[in-house]
TORVO-588225 format. One record per residue (C-alpha): residue in three letters; x, y, z. Coordinates in Angstrom, 3 decimals. Layout:
// TORVO-588225
<r><vovo>ALA</vovo><east>X</east><north>Y</north><up>Z</up></r>
...
END
This chain:
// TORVO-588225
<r><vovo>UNK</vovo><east>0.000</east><north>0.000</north><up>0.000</up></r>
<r><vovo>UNK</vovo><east>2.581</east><north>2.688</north><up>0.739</up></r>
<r><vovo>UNK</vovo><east>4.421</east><north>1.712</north><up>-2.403</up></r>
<r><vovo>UNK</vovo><east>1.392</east><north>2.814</north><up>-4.212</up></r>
<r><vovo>UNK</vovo><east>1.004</east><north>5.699</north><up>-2.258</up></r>
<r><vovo>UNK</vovo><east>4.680</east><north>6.637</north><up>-3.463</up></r>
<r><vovo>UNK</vovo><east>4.455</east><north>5.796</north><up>-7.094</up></r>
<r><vovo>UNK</vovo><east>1.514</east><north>7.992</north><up>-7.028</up></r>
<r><vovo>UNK</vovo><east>2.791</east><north>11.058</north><up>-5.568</up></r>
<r><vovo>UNK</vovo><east>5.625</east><north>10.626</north><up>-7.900</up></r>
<r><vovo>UNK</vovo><east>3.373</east><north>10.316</north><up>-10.764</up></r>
<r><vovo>UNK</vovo><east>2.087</east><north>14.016</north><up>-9.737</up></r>
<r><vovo>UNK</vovo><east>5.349</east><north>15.845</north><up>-9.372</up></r>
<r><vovo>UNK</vovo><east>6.417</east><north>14.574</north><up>-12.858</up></r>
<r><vovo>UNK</vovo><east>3.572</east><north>15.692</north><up>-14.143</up></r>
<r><vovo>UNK</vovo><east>3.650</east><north>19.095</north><up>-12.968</up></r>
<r><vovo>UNK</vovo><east>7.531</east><north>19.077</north><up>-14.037</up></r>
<r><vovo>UNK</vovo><east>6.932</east><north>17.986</north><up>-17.397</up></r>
<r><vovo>UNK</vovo><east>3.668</east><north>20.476</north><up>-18.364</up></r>
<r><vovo>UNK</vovo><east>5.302</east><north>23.648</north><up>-17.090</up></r>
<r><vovo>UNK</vovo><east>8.877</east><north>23.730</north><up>-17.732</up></r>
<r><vovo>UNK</vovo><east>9.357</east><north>27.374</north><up>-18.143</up></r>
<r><vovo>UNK</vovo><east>6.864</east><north>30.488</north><up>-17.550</up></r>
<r><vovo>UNK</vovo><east>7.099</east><north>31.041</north><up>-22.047</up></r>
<r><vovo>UNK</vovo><east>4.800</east><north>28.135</north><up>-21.958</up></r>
<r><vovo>UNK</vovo><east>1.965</east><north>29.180</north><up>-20.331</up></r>
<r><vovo>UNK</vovo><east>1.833</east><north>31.906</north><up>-23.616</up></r>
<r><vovo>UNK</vovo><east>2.600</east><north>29.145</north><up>-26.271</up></r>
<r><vovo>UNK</vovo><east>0.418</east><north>28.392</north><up>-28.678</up></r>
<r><vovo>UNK</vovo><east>2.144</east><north>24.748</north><up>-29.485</up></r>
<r><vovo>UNK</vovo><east>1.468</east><north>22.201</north><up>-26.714</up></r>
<r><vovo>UNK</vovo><east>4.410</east><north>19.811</north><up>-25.498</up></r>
<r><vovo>UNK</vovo><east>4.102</east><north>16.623</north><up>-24.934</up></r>
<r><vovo>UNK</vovo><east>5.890</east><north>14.974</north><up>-21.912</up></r>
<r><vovo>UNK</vovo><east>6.902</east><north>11.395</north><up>-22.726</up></r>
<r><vovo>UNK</vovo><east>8.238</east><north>11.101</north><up>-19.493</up></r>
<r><vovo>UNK</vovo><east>4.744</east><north>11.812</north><up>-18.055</up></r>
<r><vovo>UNK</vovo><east>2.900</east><north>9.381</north><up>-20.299</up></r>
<r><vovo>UNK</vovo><east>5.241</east><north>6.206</north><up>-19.183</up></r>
<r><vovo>UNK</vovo><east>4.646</east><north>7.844</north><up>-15.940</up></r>
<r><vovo>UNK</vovo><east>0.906</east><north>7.307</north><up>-16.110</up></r>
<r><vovo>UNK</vovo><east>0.941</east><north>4.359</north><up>-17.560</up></r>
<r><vovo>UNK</vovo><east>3.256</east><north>2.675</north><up>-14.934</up></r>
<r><vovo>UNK</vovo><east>0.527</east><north>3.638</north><up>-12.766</up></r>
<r><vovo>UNK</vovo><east>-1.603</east><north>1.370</north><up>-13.779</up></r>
<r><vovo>UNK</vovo><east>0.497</east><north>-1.521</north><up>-13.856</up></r>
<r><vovo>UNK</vovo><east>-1.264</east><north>-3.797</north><up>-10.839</up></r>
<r><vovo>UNK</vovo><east>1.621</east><north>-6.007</north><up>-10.432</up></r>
<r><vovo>UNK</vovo><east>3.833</east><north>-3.364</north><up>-8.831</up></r>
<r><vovo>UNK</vovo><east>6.692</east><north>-4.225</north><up>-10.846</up></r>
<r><vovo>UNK</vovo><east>9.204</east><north>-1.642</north><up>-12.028</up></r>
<r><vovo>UNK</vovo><east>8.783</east><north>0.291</north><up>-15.065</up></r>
<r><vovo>UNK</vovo><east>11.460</east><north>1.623</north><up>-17.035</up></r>
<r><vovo>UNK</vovo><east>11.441</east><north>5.134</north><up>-18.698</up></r>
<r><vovo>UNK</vovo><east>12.109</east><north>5.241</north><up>-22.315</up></r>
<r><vovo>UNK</vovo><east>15.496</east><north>6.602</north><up>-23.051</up></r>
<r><vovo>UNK</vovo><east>16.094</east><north>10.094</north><up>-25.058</up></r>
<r><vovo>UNK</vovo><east>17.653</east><north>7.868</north><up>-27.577</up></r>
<r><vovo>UNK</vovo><east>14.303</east><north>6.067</north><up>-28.170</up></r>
<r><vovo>UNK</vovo><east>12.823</east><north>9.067</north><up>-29.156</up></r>
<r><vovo>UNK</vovo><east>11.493</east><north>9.547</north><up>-32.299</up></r>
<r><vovo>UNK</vovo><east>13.720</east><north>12.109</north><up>-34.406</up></r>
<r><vovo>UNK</vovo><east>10.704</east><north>13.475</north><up>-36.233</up></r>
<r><vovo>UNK</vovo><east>9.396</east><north>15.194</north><up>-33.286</up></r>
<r><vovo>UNK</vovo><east>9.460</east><north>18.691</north><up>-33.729</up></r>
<r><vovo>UNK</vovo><east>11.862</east><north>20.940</north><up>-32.059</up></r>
<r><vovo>UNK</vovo><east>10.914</east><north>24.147</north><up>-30.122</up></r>
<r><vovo>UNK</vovo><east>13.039</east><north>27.339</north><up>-29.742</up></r>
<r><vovo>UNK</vovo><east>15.060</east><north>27.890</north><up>-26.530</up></r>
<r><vovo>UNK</vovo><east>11.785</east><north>29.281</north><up>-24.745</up></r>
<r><vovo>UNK</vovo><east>10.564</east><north>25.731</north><up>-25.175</up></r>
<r><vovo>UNK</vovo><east>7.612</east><north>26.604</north><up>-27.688</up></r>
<r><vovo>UNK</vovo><east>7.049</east><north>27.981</north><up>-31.251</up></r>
<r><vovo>UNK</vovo><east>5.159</east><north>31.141</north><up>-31.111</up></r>
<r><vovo>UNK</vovo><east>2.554</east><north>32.191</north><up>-33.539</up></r>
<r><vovo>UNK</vovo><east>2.270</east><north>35.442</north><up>-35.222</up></r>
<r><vovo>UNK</vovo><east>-1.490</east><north>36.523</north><up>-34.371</up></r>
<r><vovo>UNK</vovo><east>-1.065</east><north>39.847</north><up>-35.048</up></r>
<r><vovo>UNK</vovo><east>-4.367</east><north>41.312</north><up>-37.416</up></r>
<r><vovo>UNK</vovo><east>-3.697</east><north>42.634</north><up>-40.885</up></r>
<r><vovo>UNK</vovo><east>-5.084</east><north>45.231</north><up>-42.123</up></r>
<r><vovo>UNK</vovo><east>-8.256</east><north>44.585</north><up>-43.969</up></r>
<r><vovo>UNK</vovo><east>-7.955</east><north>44.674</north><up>-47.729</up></r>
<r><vovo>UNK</vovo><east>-10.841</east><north>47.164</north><up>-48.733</up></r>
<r><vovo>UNK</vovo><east>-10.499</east><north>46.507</north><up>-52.221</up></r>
<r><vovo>UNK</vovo><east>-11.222</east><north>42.824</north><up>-51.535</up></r>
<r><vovo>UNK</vovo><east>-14.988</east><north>43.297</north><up>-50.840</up></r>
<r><vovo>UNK</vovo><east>-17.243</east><north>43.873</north><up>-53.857</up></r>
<r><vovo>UNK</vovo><east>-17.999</east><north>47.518</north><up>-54.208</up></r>
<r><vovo>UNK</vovo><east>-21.077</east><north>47.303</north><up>-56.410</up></r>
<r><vovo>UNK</vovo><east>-23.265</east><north>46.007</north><up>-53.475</up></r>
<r><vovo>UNK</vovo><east>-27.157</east><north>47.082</north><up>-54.216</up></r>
<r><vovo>UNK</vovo><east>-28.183</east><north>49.669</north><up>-51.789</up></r>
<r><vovo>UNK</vovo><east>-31.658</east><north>50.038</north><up>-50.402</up></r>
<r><vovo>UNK</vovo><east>-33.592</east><north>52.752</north><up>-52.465</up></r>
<r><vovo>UNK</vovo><east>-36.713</east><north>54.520</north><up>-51.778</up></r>
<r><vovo>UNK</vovo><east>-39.569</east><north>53.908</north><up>-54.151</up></r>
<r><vovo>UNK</vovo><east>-40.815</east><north>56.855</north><up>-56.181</up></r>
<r><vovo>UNK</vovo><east>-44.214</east><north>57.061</north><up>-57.497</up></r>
<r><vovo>UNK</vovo><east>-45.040</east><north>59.489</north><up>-60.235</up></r>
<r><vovo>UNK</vovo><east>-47.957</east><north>60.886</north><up>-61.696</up></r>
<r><vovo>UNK</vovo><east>-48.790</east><north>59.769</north><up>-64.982</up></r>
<r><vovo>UNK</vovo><east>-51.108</east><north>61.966</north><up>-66.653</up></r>
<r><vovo>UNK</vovo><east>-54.235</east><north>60.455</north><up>-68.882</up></r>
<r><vovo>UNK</vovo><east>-54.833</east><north>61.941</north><up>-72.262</up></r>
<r><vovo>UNK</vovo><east>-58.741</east><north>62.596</north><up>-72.654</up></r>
<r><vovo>UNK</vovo><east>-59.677</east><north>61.045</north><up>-75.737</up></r>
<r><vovo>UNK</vovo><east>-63.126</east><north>63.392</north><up>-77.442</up></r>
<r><vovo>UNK</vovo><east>-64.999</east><north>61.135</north><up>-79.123</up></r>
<r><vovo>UNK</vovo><east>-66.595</east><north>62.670</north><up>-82.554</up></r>
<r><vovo>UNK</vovo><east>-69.791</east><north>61.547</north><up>-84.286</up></r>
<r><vovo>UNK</vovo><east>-69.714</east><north>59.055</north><up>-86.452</up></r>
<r><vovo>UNK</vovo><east>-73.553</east><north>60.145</north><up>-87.617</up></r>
<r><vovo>UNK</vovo><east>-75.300</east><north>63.443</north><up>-87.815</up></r>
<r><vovo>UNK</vovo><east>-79.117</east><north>63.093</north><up>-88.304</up></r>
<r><vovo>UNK</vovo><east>-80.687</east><north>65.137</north><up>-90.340</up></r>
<r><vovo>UNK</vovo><east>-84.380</east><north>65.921</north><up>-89.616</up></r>
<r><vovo>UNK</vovo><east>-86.640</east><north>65.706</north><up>-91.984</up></r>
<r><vovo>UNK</vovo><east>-89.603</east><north>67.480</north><up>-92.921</up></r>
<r><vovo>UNK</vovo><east>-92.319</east><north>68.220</north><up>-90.865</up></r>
<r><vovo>UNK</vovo><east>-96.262</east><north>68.230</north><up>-93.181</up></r>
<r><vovo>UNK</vovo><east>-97.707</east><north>71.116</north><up>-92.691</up></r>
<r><vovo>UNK</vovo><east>-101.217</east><north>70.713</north><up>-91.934</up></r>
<r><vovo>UNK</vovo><east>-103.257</east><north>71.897</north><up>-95.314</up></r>
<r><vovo>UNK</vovo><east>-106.281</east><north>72.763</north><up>-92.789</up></r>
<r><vovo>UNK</vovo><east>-106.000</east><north>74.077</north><up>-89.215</up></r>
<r><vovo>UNK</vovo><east>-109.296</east><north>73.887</north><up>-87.182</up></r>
<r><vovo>UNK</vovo><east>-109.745</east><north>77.024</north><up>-85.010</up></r>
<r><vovo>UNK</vovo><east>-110.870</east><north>75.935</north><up>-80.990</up></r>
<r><vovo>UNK</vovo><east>-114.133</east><north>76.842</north><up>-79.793</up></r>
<r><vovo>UNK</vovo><east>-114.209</east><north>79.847</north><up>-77.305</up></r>
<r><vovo>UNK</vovo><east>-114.428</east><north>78.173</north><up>-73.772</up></r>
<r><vovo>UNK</vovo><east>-116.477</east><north>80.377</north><up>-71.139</up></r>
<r><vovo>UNK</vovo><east>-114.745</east><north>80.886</north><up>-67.983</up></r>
<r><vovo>UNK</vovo><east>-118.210</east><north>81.930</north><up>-66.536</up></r>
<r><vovo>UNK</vovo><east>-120.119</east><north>80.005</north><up>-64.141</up></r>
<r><vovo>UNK</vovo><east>-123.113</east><north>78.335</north><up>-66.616</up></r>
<r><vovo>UNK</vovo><east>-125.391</east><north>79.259</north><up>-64.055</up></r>
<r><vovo>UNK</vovo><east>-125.117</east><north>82.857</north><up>-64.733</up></r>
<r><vovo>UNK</vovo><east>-126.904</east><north>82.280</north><up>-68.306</up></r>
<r><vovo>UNK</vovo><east>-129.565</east><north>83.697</north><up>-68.853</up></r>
<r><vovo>UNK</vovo><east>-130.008</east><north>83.082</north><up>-72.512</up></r>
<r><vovo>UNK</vovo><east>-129.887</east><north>79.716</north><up>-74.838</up></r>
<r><vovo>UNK</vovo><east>-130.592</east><north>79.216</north><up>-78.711</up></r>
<r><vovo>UNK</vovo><east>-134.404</east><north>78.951</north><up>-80.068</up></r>
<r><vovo>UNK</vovo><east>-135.139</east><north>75.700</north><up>-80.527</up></r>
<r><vovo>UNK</vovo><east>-135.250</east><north>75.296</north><up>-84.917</up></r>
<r><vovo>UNK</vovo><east>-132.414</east><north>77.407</north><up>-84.988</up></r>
<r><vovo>UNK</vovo><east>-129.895</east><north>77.743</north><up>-86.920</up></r>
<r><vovo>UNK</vovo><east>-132.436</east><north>78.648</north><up>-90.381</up></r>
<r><vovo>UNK</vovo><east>-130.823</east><north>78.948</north><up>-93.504</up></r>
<r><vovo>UNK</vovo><east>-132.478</east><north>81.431</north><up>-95.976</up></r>
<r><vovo>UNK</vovo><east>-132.122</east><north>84.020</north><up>-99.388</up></r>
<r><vovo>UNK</vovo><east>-130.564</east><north>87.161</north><up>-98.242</up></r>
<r><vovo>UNK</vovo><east>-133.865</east><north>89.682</north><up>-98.519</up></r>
<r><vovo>UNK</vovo><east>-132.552</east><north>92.462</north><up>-96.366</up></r>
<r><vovo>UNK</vovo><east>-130.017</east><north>93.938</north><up>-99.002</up></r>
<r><vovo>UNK</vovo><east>-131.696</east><north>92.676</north><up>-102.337</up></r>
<r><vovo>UNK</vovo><east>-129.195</east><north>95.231</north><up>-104.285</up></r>
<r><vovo>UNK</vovo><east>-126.936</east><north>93.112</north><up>-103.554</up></r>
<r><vovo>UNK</vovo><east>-127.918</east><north>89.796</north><up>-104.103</up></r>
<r><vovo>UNK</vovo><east>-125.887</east><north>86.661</north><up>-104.059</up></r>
<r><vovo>UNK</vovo><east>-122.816</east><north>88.852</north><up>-102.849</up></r>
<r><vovo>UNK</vovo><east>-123.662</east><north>89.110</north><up>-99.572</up></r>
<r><vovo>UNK</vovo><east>-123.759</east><north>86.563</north><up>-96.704</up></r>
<r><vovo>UNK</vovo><east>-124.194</east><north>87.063</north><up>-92.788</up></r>
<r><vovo>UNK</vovo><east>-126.319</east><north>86.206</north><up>-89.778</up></r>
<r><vovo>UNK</vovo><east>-129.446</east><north>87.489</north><up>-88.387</up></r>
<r><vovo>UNK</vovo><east>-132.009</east><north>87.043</north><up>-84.986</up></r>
<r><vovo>UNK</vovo><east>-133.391</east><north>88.211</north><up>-82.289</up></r>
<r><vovo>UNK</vovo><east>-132.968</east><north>88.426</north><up>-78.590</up></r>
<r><vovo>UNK</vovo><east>-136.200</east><north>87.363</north><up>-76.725</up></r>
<r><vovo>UNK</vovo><east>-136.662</east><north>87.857</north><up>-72.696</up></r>
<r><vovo>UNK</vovo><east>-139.061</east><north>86.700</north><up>-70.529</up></r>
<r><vovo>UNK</vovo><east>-142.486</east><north>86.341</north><up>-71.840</up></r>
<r><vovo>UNK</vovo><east>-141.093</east><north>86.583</north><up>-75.394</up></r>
<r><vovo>UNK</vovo><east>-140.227</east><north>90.248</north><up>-75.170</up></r>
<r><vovo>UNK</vovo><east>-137.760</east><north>91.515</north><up>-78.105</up></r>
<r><vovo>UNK</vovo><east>-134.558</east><north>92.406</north><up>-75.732</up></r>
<r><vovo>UNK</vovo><east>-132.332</east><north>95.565</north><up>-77.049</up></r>
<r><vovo>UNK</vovo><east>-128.838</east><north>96.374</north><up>-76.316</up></r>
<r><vovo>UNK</vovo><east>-127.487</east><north>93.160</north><up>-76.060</up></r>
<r><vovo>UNK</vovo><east>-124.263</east><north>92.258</north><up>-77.775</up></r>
<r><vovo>UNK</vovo><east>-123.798</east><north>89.720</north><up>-80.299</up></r>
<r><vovo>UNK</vovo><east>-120.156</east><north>88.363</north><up>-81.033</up></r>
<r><vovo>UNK</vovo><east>-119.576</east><north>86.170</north><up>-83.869</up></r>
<r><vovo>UNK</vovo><east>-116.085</east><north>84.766</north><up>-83.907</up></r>
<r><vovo>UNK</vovo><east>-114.046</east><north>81.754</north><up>-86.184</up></r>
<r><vovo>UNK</vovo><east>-112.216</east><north>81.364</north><up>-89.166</up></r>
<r><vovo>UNK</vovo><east>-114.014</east><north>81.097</north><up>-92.717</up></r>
<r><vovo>UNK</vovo><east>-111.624</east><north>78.832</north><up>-94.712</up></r>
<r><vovo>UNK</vovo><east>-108.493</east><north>81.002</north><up>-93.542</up></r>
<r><vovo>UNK</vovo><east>-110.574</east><north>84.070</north><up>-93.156</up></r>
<r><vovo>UNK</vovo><east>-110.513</east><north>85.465</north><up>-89.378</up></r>
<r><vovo>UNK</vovo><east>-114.081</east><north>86.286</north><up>-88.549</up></r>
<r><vovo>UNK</vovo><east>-113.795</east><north>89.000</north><up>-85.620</up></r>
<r><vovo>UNK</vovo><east>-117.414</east><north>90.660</north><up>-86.074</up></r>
<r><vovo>UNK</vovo><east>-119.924</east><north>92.395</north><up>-83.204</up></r>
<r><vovo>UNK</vovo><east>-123.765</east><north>93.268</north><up>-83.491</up></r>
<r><vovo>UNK</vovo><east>-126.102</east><north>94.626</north><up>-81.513</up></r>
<r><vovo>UNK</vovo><east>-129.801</east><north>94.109</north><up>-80.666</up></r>
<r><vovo>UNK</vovo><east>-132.394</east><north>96.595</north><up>-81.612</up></r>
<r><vovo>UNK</vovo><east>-129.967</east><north>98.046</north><up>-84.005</up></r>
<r><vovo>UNK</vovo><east>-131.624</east><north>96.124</north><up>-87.374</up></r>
<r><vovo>UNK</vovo><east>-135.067</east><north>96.727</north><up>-87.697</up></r>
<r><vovo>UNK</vovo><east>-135.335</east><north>94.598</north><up>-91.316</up></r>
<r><vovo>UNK</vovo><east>-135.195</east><north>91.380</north><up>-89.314</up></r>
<r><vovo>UNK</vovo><east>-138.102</east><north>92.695</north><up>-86.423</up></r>
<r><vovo>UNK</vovo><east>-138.132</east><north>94.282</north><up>-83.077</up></r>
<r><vovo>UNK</vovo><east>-134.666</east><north>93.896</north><up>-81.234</up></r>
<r><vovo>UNK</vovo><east>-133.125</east><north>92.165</north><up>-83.845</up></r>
<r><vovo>UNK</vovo><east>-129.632</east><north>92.151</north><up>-84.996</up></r>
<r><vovo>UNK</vovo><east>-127.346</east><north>91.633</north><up>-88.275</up></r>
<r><vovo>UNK</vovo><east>-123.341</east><north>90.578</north><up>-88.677</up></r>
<r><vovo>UNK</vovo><east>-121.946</east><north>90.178</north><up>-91.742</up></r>
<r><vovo>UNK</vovo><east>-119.418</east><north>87.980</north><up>-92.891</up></r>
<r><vovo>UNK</vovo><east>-116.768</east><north>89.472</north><up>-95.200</up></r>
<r><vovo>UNK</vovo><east>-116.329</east><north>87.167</north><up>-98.236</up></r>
<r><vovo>UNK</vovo><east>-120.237</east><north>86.315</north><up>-99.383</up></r>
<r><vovo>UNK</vovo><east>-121.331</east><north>82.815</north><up>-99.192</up></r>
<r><vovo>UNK</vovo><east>-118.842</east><north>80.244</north><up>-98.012</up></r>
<r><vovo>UNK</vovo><east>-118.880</east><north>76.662</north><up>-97.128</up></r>
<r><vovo>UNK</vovo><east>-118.019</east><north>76.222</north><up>-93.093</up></r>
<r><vovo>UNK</vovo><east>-118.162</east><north>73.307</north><up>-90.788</up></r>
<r><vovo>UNK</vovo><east>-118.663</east><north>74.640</north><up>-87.248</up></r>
<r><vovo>UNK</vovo><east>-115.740</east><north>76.864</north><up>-87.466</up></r>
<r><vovo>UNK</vovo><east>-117.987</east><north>80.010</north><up>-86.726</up></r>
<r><vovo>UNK</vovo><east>-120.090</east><north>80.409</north><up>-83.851</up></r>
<r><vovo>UNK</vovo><east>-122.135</east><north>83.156</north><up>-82.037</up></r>
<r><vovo>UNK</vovo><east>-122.866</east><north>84.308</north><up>-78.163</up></r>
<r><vovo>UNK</vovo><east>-124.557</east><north>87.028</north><up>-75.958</up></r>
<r><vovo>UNK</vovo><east>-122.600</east><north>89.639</north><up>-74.114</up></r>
<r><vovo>UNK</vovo><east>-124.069</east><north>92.555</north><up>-72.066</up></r>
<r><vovo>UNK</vovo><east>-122.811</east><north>96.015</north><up>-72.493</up></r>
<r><vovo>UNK</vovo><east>-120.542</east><north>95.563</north><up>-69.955</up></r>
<r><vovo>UNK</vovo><east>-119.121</east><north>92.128</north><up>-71.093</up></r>
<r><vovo>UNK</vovo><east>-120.484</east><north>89.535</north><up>-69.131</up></r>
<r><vovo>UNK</vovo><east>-121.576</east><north>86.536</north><up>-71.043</up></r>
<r><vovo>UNK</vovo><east>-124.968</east><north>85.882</north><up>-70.731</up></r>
<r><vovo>UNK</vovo><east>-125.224</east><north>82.860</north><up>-72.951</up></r>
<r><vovo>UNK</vovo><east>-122.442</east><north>79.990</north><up>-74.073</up></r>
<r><vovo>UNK</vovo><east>-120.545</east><north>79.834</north><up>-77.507</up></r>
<r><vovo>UNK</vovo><east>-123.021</east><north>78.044</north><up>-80.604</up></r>
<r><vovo>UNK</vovo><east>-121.224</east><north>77.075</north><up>-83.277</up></r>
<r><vovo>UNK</vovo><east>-123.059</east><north>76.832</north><up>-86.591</up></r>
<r><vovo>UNK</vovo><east>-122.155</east><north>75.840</north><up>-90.482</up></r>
<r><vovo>UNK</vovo><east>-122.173</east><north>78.295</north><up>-93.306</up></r>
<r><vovo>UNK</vovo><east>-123.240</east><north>77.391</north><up>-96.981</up></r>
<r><vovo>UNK</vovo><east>-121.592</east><north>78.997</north><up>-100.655</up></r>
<r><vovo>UNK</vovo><east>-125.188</east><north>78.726</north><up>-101.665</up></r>
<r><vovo>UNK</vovo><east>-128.017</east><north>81.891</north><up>-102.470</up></r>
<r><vovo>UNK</vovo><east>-130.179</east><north>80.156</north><up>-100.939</up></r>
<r><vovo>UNK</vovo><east>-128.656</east><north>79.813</north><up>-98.311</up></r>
<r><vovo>UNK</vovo><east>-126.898</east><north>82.776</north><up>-97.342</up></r>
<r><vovo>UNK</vovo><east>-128.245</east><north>84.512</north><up>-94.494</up></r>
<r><vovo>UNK</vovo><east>-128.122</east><north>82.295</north><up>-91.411</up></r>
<r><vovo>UNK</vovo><east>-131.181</east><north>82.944</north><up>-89.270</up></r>
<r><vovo>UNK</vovo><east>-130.416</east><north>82.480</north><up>-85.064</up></r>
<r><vovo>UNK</vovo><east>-132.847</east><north>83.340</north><up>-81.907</up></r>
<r><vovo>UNK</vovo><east>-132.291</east><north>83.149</north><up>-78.080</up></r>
<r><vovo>UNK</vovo><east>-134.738</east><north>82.756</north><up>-75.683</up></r>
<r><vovo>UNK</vovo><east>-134.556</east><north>82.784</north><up>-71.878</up></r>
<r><vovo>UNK</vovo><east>-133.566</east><north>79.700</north><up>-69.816</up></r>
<r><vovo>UNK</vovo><east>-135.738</east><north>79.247</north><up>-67.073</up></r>
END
């Protein structure tokens, strides 16, 4: 037991004696290996206790490399200077992103097709609208003689004859009174002729006791209700509706014969 005791405490101091053999090692870069301290250790662990011998410088090997007189190689660590020129100078830099306006050019579109209106018939005959009354009916105090219109020769103005055309009547009130003063309006169009004409009862004697007469301005002429008569007092209110009538291009037929009589 205390042999072992000794071959191991000799096993440590060659150790320590063979890793640090001078302080330049402790800053070498190049390890040493102590064959001394390997035959060391391995004597160790022989179990039989028997002697083991060292291994002699001659045995060895010649190969091994030598170290300076510090004991060690050292190593040149110092840093170079960087090469600049050995990095790649066309490395892509980050860029912002512009975004420009591009402008639109509006495109005016032209016609391809003009239409061209055509022509628009003019009517050959334009029928003239009855006059409407704006007058309450209730306010009428007169209406057309039952028989009427008459159709007759013109008698009145036999110097004349044939040339002359018109109408004629009278104005009977209550209890089949003549009525004078009243005005009679005959209004139209005779084939393209404006008829514009007043009368006034009691003023034509020829056709009785408040009668009246309006003549129309081109003799005899062939109308279709495009002439018509009504009552008017001297102060214009209406004091019957509009009667439209027909006119004939006939002697015999032209003086146009109309009465009123009161509504009751």
């Amino acid at each position: 037991m205390l042999k072992k005791v000794l071959i191991l405490a000799g096993i440590v101091i060659l150790l320590c004696a063979c890793v640090i053999t001078s302080p330049a090692e402790i800053f070498s870069s190049t390890p040493t290996i102590c064959v001394g301290c390997v035959q060391a250790t391995i004597c160790a662990e022989n179990q039989s206790g028997d002697r083991c011998d060292f291994l002699t410088p001659s045995s060895v090997d010649d190969n091994l490399p030598t170290t300076s007189e510090s004991g060690s190689t050292p190593v040149d660590i110092t840093p170079t200077d960087v090469d600049e020129q050995s990095f790649p100078s066309n490395v892509a830099s980050p860029t912002s992103l512009v975004y420009k306006k591009t402008p639109f050019a509006l495109i005016t579109l032209e016609p391809t097709y003009t239409l061209t209106p055509s022509l628009t018939p003019t009517p050959e005959y334009t029928l003239v609208p009855t006059r409407t009354s704006t007058v309450d009916p209730g306010t009428w105090i007169y209406k057309l003689q039952a028989g009427s219109p008459k159709y007759t020769r013109n008698f009145a103005h036999a110097e004349v004859g044939c040339e002359w055309s018109g109408i004629a009547g009278q104005v009977f009130g209550p209890g089949g009174a003549p009525q004078s003063d009243v005005v009679v309006m005959v209004t139209g169009d005779a084939n393209g002729t404006p008829i514009d004409q007043m009368g006034l009862t009691g003023a034509s004697v020829a056709y009785g006791q408040g009668a009246f007469e309006v003549e129309l301005p081109n003799g005899p002429v062939r109308t279709y209700d495009t002439i018509g008569i009504q009552l008017f007092d001297v102060e214009g209110k209406q004091l019957s509706r509009f009667y439209s009538f027909d006119t004939y291009a006939d002697c015999t037929k032209a003086l146009v014969i109309l009465n009123f009589v009161p509504i009751y």
